[in-house]
LOTORMAR-835650 format. One line per field, with one value per residue (C-alpha): residue number from 1; residue in one letter; x, y, z. Coordinates in nm, 2 decimals. Layout:
% residues N
seq <- c(NUM,...)
type <- c(A,...)
px <- c(X,...)
py <- c(Y,...)
pz <- c(Z,...)
This chain:
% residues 113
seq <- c(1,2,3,4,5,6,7,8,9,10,11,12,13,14,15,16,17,18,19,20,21,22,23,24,25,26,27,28,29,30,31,32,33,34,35,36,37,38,39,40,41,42,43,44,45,46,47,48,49,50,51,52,53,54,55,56,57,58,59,60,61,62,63,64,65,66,67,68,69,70,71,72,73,74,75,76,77,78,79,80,81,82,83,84,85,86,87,88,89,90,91,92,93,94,95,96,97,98,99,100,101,102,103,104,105,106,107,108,109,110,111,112,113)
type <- c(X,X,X,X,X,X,X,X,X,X,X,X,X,X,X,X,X,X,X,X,X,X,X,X,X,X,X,X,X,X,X,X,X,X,X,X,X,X,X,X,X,X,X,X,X,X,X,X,X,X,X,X,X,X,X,X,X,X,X,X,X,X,X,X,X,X,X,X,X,X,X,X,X,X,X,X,X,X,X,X,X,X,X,X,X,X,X,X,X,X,X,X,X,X,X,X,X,X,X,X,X,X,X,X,X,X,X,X,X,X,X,X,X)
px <- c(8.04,8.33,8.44,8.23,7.93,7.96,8.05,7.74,7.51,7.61,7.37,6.97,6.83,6.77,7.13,7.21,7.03,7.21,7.54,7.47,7.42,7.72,7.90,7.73,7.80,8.17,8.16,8.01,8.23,8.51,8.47,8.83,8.89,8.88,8.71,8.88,8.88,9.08,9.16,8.82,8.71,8.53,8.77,8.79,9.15,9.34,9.71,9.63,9.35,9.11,8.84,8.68,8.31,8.19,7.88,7.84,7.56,7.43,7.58,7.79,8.16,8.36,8.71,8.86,9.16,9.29,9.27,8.96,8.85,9.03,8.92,8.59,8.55,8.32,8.04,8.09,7.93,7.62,7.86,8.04,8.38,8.81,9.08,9.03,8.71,8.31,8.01,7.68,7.37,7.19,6.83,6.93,6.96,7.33,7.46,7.55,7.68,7.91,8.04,8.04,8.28,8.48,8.54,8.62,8.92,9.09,9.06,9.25,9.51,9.60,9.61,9.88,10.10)
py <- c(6.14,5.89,5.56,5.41,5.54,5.50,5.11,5.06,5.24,5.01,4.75,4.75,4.95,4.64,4.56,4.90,4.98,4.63,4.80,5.14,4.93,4.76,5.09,5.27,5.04,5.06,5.40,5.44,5.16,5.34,5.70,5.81,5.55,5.73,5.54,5.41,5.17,4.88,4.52,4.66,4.69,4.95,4.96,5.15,5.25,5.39,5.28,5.04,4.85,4.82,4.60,4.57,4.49,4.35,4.25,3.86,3.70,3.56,3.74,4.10,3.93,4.12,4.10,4.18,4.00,3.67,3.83,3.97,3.60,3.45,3.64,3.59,3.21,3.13,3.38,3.28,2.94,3.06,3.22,3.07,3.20,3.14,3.31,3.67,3.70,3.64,3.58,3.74,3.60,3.84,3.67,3.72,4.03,4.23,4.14,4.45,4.36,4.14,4.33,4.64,4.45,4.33,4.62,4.84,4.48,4.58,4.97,4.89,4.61,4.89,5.17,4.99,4.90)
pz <- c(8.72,8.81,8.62,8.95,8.88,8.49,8.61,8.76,8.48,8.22,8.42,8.43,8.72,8.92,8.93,8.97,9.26,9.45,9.36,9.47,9.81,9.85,9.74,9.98,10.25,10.19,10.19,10.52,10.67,10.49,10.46,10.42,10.12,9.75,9.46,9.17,8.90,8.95,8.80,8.57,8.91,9.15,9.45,9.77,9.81,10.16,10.20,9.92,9.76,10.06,9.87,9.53,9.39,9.05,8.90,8.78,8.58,8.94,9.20,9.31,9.37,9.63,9.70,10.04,9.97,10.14,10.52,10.45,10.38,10.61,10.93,10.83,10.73,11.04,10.87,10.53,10.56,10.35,10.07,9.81,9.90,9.76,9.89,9.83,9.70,9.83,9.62,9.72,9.54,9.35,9.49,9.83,10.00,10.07,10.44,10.56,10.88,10.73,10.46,10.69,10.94,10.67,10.53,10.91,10.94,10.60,10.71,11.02,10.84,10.55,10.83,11.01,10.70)
């Protein structure tokens, strides 16, 4: 067991189950990244942070960083979003497209640092 997966059991099953997801989707958009803990964070790492996740009272924040924001602005317009970080409602299902594609931008940004 890693400090990921003992981050995500210290939530109810419900929760746990949304953050399995989004894990899971990074993992599959990033498969060469390595897990770590982070800022109290989980983060996908490869040439640097690549992206971190963290559960809120209402929603799963995750944090792509400022480019990761940036280059996505025109499909944020439903999520409440700052500079380096998105906020997915826990009601509403994970976009996986999005996050997927977010995730595939700051593979290629870190992979060419």
């Amino acid at each position: 067991m890693n400090e990921i997966d003992q981050y995500i059991l210290k939530y109810s099953e419900e929760l746990q189950l949304k953050l399995q997801e989004i894990r899971n989707i990074i993992r599959e958009a990033a498969p060469e990244a390595t897990e770590k803990i982070s800022w109290q964070m989980p983060t996908f790492y490869l040439n640097g942070n690549l992206v971190h996740f963290a559960m809120h009272k209402t929603h799963i924040g995750f944090y792509p960083g400022p480019s990761g924001v940036e280059s996505f602005k025109d499909k944020l317009g439903e999520y409440k979003n700052s500079k380096g970080a998105i906020q997915f409602p826990l009601c509403k299902p994970l976009p996986k497209e999005l996050i997927t594609d977010i995730v595939k931008f700051r593979v290629a940004e870190n992979k060419n640092k």
